[in-house]
PDB file of N, H, CA, C and O in Angstrom:
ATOM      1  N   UNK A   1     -44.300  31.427  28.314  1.00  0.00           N
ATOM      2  CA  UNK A   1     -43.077  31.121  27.620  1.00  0.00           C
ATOM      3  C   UNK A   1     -42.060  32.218  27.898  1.00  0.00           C
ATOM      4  O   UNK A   1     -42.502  33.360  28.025  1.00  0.00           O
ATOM      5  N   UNK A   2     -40.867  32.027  27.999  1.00  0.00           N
ATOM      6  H   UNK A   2     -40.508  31.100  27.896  1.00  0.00           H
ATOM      7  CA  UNK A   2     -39.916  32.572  28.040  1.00  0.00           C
ATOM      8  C   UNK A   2     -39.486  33.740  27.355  1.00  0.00           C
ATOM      9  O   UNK A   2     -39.285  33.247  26.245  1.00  0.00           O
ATOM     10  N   UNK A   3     -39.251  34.744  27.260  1.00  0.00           N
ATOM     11  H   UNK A   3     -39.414  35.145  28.161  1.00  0.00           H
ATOM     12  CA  UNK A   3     -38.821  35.794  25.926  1.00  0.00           C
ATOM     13  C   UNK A   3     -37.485  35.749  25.767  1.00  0.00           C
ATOM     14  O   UNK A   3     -37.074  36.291  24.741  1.00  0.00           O
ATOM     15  N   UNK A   4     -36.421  35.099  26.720  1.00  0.00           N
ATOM     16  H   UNK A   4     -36.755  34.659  27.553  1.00  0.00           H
ATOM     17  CA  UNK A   4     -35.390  35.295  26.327  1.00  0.00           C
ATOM     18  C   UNK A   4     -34.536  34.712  25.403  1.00  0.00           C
ATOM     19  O   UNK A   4     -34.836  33.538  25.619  1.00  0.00           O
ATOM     20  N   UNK A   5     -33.448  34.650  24.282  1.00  0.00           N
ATOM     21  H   UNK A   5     -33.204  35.604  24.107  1.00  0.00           H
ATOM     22  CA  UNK A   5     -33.346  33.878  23.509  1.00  0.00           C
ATOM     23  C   UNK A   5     -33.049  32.339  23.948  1.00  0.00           C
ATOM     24  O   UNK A   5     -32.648  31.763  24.959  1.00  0.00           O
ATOM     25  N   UNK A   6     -33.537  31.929  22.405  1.00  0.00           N
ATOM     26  H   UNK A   6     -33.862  32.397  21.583  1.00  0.00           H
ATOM     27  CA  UNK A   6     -33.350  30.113  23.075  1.00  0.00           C
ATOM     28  C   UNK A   6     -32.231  29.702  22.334  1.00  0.00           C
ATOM     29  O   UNK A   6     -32.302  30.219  21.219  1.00  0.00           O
ATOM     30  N   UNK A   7     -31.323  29.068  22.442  1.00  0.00           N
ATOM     31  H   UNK A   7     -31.266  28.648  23.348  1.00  0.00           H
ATOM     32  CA  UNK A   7     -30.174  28.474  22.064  1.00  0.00           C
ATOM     33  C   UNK A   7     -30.505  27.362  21.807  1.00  0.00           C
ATOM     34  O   UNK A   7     -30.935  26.607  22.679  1.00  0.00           O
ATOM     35  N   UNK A   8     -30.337  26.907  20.156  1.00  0.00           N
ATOM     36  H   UNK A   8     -29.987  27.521  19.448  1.00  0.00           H
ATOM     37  CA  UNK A   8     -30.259  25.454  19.669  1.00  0.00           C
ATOM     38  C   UNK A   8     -29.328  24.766  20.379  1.00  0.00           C
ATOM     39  O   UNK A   8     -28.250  25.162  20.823  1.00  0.00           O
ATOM     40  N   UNK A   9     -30.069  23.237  20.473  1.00  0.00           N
ATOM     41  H   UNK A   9     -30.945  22.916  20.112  1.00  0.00           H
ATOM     42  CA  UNK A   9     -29.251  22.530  20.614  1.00  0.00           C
ATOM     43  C   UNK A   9     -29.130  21.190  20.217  1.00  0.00           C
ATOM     44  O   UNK A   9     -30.139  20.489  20.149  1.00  0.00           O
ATOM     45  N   UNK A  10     -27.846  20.681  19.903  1.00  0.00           N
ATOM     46  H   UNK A  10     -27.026  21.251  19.957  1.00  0.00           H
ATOM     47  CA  UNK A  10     -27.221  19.456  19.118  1.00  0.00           C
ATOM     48  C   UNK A  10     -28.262  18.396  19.344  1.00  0.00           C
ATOM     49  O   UNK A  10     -28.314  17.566  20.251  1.00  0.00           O
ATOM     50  N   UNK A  11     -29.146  18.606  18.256  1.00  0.00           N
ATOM     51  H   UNK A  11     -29.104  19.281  17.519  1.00  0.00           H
ATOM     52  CA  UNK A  11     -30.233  17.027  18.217  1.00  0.00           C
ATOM     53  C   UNK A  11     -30.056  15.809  17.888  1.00  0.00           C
ATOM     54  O   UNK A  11     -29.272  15.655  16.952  1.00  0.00           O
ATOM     55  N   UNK A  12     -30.472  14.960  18.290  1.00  0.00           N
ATOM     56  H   UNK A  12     -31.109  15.085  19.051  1.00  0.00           H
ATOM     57  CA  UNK A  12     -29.798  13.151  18.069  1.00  0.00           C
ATOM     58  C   UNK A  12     -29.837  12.918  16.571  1.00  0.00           C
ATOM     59  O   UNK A  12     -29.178  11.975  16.133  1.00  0.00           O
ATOM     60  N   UNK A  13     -30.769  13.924  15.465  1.00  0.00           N
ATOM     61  H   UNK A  13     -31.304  14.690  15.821  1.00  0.00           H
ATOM     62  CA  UNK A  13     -30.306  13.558  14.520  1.00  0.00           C
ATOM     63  C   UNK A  13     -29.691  14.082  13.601  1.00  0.00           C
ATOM     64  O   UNK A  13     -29.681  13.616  12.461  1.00  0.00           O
ATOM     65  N   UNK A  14     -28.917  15.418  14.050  1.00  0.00           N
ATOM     66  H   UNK A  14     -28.926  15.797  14.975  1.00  0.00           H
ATOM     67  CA  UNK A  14     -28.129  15.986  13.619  1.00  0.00           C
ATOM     68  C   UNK A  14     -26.723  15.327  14.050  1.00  0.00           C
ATOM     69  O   UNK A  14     -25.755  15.253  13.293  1.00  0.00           O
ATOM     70  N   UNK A  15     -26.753  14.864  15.361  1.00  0.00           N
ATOM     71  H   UNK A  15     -27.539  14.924  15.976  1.00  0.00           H
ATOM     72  CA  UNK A  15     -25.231  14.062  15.762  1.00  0.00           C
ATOM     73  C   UNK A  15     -25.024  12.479  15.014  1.00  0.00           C
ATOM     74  O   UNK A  15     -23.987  11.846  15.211  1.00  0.00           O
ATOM     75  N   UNK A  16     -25.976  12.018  14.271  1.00  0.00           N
ATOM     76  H   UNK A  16     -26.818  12.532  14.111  1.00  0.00           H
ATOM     77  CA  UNK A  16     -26.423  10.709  13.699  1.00  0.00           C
ATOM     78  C   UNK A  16     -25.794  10.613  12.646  1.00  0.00           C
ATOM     79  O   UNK A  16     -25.068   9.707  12.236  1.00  0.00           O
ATOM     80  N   UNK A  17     -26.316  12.333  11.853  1.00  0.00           N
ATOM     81  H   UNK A  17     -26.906  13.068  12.186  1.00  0.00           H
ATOM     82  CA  UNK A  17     -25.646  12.625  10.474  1.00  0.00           C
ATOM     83  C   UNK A  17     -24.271  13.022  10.498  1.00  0.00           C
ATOM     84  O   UNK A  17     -23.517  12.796   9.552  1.00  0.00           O
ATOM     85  N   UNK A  18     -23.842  13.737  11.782  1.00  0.00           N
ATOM     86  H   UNK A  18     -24.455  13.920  12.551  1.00  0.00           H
ATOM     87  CA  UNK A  18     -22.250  13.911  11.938  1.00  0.00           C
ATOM     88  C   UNK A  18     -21.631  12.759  12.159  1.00  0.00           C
ATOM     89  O   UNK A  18     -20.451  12.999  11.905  1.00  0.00           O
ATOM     90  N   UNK A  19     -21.774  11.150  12.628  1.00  0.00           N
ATOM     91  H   UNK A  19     -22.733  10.955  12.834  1.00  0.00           H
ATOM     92  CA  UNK A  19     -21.607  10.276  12.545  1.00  0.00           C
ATOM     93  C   UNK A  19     -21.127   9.619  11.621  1.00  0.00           C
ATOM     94  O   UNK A  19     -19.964   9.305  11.369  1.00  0.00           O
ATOM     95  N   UNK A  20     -22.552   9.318  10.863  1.00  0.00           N
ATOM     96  H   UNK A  20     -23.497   9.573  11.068  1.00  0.00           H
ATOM     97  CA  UNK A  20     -22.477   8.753   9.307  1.00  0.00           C
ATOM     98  C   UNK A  20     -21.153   9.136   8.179  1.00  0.00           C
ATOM     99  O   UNK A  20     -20.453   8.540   7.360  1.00  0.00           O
ATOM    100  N   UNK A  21     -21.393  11.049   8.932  1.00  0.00           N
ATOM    101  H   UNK A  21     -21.962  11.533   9.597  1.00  0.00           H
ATOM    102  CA  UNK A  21     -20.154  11.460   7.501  1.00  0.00           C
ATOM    103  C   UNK A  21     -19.428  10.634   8.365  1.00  0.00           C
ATOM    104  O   UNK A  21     -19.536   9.522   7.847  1.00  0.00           O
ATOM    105  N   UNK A  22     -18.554  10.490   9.675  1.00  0.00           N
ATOM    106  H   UNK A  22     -18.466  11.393  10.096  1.00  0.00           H
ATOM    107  CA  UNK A  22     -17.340  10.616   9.748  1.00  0.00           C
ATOM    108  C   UNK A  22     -16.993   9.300   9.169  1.00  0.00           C
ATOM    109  O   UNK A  22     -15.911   8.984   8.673  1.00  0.00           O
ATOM    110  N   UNK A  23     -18.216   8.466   9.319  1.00  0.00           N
ATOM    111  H   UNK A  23     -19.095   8.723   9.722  1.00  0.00           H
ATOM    112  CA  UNK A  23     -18.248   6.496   9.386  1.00  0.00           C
ATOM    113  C   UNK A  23     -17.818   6.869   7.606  1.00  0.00           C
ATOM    114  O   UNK A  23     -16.661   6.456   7.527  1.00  0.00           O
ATOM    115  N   UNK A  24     -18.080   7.245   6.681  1.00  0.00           N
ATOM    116  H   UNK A  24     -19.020   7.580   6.745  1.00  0.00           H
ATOM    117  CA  UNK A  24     -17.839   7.235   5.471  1.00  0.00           C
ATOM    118  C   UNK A  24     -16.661   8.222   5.122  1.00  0.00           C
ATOM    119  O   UNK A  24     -16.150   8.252   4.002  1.00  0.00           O
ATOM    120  N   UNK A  25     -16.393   8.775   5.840  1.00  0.00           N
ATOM    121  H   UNK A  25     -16.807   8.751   6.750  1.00  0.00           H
ATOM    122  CA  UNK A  25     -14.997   9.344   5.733  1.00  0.00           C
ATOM    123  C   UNK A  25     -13.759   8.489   5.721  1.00  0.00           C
ATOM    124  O   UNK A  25     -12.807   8.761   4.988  1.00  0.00           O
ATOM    125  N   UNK A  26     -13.775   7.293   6.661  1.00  0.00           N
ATOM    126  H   UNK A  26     -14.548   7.073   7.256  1.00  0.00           H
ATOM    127  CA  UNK A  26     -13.134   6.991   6.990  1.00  0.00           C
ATOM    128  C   UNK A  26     -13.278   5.924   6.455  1.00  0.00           C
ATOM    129  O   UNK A  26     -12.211   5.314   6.393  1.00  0.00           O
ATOM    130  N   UNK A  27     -14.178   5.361   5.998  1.00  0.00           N
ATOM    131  H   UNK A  27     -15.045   5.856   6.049  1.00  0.00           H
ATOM    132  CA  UNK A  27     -14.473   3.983   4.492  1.00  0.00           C
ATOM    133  C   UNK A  27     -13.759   4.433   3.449  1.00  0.00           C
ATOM    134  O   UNK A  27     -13.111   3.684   2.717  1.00  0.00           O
ATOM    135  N   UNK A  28     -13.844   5.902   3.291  1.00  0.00           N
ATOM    136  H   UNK A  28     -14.370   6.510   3.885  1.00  0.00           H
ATOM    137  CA  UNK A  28     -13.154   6.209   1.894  1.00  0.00           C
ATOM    138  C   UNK A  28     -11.690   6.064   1.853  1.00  0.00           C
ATOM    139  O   UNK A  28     -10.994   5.606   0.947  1.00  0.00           O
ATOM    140  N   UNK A  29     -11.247   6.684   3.353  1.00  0.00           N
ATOM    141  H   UNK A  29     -11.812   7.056   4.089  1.00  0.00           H
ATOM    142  CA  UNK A  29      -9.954   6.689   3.639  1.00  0.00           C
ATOM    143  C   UNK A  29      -9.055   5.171   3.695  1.00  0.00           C
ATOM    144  O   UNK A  29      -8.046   4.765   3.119  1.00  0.00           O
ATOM    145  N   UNK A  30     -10.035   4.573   4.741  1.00  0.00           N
ATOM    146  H   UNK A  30     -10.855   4.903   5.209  1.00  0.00           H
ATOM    147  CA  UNK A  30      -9.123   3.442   4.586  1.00  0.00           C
ATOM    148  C   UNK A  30      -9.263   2.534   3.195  1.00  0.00           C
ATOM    149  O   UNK A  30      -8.576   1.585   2.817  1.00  0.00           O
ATOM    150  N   UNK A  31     -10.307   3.123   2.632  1.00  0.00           N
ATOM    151  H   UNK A  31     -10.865   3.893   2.940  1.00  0.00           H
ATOM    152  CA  UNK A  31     -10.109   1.763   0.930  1.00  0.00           C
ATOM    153  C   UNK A  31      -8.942   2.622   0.398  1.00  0.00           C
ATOM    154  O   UNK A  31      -8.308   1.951  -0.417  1.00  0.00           O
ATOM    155  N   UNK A  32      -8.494   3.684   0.533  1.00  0.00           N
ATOM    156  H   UNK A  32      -9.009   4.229   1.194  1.00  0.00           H
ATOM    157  CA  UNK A  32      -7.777   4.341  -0.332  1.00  0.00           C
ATOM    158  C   UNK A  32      -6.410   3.847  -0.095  1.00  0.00           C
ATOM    159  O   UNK A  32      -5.560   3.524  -0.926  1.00  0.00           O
ATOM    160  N   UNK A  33      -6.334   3.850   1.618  1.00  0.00           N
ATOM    161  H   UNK A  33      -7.024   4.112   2.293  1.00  0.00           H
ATOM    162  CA  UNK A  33      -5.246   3.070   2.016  1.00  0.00           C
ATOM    163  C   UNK A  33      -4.852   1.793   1.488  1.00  0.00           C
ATOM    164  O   UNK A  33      -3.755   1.653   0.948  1.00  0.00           O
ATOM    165  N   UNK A  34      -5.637   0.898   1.603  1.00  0.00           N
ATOM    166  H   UNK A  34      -6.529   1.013   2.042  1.00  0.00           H
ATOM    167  CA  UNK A  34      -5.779  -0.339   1.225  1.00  0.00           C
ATOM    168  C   UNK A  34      -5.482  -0.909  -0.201  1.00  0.00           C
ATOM    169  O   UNK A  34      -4.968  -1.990  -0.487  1.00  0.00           O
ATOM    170  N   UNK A  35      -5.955   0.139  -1.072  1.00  0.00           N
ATOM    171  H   UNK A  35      -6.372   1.018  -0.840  1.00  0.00           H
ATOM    172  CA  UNK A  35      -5.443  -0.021  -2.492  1.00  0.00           C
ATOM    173  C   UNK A  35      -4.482   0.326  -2.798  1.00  0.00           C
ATOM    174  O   UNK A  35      -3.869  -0.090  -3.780  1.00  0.00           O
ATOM    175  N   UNK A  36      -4.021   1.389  -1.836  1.00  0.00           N
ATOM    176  H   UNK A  36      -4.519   1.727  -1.037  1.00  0.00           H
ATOM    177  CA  UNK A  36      -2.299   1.764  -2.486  1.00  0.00           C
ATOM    178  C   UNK A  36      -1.793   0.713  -1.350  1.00  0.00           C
ATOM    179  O   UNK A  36      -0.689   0.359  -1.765  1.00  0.00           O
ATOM    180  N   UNK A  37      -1.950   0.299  -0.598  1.00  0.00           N
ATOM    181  H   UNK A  37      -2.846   0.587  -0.261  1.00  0.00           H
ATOM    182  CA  UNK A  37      -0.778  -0.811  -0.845  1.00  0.00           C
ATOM    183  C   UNK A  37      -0.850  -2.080  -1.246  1.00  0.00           C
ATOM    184  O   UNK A  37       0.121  -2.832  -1.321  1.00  0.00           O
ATOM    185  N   UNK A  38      -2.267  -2.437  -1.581  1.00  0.00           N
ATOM    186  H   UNK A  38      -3.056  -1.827  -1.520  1.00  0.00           H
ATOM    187  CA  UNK A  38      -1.966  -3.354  -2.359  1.00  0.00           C
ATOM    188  C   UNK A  38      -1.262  -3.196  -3.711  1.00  0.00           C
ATOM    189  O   UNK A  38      -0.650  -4.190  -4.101  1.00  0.00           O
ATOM    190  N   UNK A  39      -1.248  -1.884  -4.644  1.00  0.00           N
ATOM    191  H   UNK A  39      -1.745  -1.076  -4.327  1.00  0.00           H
ATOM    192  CA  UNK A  39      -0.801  -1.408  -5.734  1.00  0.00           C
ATOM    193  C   UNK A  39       1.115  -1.577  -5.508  1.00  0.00           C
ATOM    194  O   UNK A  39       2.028  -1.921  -6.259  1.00  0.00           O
ATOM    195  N   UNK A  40       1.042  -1.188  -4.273  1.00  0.00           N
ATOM    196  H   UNK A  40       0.300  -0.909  -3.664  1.00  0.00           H
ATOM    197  CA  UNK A  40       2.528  -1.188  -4.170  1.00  0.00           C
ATOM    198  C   UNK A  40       3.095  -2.372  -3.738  1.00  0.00           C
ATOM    199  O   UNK A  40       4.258  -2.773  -3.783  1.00  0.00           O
ATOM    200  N   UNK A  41       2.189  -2.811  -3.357  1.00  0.00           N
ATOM    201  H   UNK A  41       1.244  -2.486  -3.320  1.00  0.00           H
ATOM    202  CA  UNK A  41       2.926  -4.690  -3.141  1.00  0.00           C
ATOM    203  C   UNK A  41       2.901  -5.732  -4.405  1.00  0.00           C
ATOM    204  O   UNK A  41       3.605  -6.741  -4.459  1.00  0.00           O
ATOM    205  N   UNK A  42       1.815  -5.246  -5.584  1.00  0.00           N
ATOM    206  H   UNK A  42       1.243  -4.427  -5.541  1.00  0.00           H
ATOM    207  CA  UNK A  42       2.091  -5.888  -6.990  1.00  0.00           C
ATOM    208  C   UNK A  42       2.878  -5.378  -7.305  1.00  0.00           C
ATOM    209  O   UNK A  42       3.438  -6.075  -8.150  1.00  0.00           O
ATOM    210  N   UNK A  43       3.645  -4.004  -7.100  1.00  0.00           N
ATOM    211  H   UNK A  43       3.190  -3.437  -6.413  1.00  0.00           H
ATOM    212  CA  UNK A  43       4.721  -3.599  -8.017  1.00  0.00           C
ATOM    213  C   UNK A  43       6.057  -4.107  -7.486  1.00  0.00           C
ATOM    214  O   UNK A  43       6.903  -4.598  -8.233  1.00  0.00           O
ATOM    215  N   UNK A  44       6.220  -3.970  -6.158  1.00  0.00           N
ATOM    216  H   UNK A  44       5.533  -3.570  -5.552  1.00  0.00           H
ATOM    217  CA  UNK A  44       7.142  -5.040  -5.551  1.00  0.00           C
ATOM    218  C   UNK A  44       7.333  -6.443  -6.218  1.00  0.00           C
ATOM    219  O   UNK A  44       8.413  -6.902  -6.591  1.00  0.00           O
ATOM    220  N   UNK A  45       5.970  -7.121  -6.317  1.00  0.00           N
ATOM    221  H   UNK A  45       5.093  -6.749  -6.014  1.00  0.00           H
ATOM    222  CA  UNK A  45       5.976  -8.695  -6.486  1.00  0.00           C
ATOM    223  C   UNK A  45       6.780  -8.770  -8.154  1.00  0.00           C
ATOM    224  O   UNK A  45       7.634  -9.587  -8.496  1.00  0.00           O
ATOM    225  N   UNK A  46       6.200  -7.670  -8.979  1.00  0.00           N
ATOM    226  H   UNK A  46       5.506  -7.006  -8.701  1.00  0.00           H
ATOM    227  CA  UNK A  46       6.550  -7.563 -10.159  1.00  0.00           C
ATOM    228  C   UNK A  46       8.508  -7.433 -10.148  1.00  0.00           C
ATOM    229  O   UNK A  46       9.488  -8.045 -10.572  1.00  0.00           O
ATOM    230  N   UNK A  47       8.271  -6.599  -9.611  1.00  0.00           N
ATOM    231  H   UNK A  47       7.474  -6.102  -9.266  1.00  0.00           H
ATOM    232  CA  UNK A  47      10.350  -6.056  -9.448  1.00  0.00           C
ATOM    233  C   UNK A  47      10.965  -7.336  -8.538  1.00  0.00           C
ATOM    234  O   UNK A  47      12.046  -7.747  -8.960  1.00  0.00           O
ATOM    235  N   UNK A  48      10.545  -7.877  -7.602  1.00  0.00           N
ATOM    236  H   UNK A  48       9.668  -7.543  -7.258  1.00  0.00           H
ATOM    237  CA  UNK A  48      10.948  -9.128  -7.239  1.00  0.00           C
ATOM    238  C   UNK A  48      10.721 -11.051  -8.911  1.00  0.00           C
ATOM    239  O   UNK A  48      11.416 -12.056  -9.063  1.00  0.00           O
ATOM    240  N   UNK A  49       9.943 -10.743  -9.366  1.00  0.00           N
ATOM    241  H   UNK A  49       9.378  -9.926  -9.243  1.00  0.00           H
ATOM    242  CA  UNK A  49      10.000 -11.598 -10.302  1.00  0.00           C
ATOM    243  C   UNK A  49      10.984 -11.288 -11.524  1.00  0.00           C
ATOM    244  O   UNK A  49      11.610 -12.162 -12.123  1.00  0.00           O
ATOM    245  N   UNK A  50      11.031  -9.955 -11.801  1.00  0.00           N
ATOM    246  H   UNK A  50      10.522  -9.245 -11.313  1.00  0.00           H
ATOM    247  CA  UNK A  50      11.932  -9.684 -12.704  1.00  0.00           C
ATOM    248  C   UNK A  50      12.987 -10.045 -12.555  1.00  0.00           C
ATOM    249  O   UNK A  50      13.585 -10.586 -13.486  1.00  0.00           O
ATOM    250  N   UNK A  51      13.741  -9.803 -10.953  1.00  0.00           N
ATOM    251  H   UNK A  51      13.256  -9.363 -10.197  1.00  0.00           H
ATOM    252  CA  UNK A  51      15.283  -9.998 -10.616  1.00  0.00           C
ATOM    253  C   UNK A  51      15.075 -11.487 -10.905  1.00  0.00           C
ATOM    254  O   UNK A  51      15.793 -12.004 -11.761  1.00  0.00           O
ATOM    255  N   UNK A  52      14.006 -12.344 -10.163  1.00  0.00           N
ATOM    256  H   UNK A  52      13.423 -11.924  -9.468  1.00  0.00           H
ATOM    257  CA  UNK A  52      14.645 -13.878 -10.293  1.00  0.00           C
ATOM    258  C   UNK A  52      14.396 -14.321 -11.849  1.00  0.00           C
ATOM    259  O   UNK A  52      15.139 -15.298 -11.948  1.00  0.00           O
ATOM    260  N   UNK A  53      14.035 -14.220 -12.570  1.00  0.00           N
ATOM    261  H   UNK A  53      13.432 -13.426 -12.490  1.00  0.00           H
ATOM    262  CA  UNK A  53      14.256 -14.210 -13.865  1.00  0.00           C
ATOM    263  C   UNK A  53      15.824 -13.741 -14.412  1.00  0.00           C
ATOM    264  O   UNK A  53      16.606 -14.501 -14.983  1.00  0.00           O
ATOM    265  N   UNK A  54      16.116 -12.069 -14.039  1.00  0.00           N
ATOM    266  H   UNK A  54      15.480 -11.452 -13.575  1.00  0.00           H
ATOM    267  CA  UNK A  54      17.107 -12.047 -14.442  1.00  0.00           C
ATOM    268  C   UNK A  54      18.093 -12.887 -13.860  1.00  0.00           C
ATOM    269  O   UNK A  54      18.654 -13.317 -14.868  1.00  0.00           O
ATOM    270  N   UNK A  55      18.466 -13.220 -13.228  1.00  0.00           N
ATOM    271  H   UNK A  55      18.010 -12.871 -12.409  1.00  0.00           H
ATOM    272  CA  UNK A  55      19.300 -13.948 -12.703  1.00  0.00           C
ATOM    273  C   UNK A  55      19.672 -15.548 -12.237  1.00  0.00           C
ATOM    274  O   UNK A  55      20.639 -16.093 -11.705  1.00  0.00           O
ATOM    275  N   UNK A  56      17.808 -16.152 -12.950  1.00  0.00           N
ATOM    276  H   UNK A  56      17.022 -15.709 -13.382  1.00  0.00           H
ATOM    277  CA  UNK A  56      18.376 -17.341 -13.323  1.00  0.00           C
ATOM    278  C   UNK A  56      18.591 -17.469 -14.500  1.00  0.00           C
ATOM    279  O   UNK A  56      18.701 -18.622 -14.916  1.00  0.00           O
ATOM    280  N   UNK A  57      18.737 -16.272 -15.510  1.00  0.00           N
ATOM    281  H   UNK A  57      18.648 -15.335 -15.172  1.00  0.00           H
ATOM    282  CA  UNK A  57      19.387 -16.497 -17.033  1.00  0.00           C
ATOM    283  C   UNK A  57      20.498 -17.453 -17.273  1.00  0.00           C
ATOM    284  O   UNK A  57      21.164 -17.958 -16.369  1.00  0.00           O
ATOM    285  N   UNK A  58      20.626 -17.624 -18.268  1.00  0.00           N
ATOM    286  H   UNK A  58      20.085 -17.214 -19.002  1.00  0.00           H
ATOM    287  CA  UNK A  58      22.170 -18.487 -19.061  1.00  0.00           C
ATOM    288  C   UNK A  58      22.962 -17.452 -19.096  1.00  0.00           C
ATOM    289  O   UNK A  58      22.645 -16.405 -19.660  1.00  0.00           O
ATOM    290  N   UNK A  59      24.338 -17.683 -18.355  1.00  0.00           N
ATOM    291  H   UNK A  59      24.595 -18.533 -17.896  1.00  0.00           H
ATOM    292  CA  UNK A  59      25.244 -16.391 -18.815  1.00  0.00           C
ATOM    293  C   UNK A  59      26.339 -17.184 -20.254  1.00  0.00           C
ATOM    294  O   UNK A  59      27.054 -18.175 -20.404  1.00  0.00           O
ATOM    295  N   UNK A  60      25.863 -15.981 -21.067  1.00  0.00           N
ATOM    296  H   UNK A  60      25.282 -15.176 -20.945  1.00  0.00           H
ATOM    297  CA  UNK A  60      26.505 -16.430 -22.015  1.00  0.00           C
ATOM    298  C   UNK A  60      28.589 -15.693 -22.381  1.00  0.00           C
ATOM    299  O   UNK A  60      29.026 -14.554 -22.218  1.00  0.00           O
ATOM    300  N   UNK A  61      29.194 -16.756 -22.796  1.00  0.00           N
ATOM    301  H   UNK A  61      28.839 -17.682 -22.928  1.00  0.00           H
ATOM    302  CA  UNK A  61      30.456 -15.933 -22.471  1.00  0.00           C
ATOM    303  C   UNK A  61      31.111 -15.606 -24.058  1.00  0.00           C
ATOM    304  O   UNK A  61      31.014 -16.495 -24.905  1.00  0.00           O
ATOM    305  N   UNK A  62      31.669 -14.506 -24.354  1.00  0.00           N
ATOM    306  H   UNK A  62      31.748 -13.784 -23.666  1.00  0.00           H
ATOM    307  CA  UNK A  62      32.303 -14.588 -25.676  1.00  0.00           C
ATOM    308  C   UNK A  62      33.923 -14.262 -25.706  1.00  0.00           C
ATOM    309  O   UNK A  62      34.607 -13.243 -25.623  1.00  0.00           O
ATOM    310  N   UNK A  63      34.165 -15.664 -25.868  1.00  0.00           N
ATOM    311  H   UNK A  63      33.609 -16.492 -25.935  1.00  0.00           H
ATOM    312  CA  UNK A  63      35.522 -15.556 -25.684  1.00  0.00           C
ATOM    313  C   UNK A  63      35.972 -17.346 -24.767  1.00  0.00           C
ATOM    314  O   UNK A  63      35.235 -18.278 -24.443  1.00  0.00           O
ATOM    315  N   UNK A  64      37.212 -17.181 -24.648  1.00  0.00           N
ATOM    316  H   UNK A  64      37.811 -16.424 -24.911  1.00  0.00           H
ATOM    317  CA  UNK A  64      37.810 -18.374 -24.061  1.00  0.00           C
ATOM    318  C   UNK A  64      37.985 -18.354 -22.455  1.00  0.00           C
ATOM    319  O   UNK A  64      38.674 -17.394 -22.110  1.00  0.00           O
ATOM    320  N   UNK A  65      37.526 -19.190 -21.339  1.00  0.00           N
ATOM    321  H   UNK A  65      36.966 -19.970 -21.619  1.00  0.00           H
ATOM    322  CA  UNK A  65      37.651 -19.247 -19.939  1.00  0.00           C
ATOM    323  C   UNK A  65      39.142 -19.430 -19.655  1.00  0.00           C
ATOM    324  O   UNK A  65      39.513 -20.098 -20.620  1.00  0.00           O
ATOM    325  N   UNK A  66      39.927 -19.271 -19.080  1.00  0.00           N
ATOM    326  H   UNK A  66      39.625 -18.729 -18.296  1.00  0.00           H
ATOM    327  CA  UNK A  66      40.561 -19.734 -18.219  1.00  0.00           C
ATOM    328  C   UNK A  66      40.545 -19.864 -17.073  1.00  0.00           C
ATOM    329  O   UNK A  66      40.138 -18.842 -16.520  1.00  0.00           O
ATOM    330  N   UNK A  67      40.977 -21.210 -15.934  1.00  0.00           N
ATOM    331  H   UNK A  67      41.307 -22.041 -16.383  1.00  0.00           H
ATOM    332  CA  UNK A  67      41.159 -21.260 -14.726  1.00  0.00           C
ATOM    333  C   UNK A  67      41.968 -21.985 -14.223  1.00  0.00           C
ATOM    334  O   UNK A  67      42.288 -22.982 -14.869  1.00  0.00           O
ATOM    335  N   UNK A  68      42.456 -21.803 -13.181  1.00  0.00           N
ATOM    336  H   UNK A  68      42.196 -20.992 -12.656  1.00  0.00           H
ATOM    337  CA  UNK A  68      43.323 -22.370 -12.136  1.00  0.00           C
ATOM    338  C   UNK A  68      43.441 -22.663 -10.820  1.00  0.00           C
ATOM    339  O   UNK A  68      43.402 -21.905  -9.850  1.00  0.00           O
ATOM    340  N   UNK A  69      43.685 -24.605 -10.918  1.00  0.00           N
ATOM    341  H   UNK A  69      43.716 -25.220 -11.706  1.00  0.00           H
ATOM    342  CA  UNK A  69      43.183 -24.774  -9.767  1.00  0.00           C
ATOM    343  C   UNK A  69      44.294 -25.188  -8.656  1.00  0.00           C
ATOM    344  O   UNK A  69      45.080 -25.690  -9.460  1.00  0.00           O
ATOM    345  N   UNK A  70      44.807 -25.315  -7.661  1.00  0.00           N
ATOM    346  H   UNK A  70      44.169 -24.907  -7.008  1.00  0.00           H
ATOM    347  CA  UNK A  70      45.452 -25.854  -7.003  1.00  0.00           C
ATOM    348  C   UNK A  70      45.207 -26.368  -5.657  1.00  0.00           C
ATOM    349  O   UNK A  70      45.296 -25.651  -4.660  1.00  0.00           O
ATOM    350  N   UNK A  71      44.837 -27.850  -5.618  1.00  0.00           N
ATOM    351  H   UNK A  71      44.765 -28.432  -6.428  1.00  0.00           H
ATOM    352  CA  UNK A  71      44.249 -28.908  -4.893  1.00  0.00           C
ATOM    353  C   UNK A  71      45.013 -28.582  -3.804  1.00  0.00           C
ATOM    354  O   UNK A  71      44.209 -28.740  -2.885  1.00  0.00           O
ATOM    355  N   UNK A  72      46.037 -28.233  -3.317  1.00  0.00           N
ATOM    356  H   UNK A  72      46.690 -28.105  -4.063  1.00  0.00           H
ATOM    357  CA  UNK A  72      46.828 -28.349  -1.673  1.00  0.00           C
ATOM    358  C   UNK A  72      46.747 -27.539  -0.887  1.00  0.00           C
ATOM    359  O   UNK A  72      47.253 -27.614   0.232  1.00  0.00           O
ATOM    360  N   UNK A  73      45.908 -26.339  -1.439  1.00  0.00           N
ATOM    361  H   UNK A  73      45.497 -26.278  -2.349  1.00  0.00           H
ATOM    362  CA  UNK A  73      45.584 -24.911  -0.853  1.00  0.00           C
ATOM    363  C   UNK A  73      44.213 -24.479  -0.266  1.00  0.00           C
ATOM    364  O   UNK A  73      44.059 -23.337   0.168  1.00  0.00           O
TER     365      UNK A  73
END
């Protein structure tokens, strides 16, 4: 046998487990993604329903209209 030092080296199941983290790194990451925008697309949907609500209201008026029309113009 050799006496000189031996240098570890990167075993298939040490690169398996560097794998795995990255595979779950990146599960975590993208659900995280995924929920903020779905979070931000209900809050959209929400601020989009509000306006059409507001604005198919009854406008109510207090006070008397006037208008004027002239048909030849």
């Amino acid at each position: 046998m050799d006496n000189r030092k031996r240098e570890n080296a990167f075993s298939g199941l040490e690169a398996a487990i560097v794998m795995i983290a990255f595979v779950v790194a990146a599960a975590v990451f993208g659900y995280s993604m995924i929920s903020t925008g779905m979070f931000a697309t209900q809050k959209v949907q929400e601020v989009t329903y509000a306006g059409i609500k507001q604005n198919a209201s009854v406008a109510i008026t207090d006070g008397l209209i006037r208008g004027h029309y002239n048909e030849g113009q």
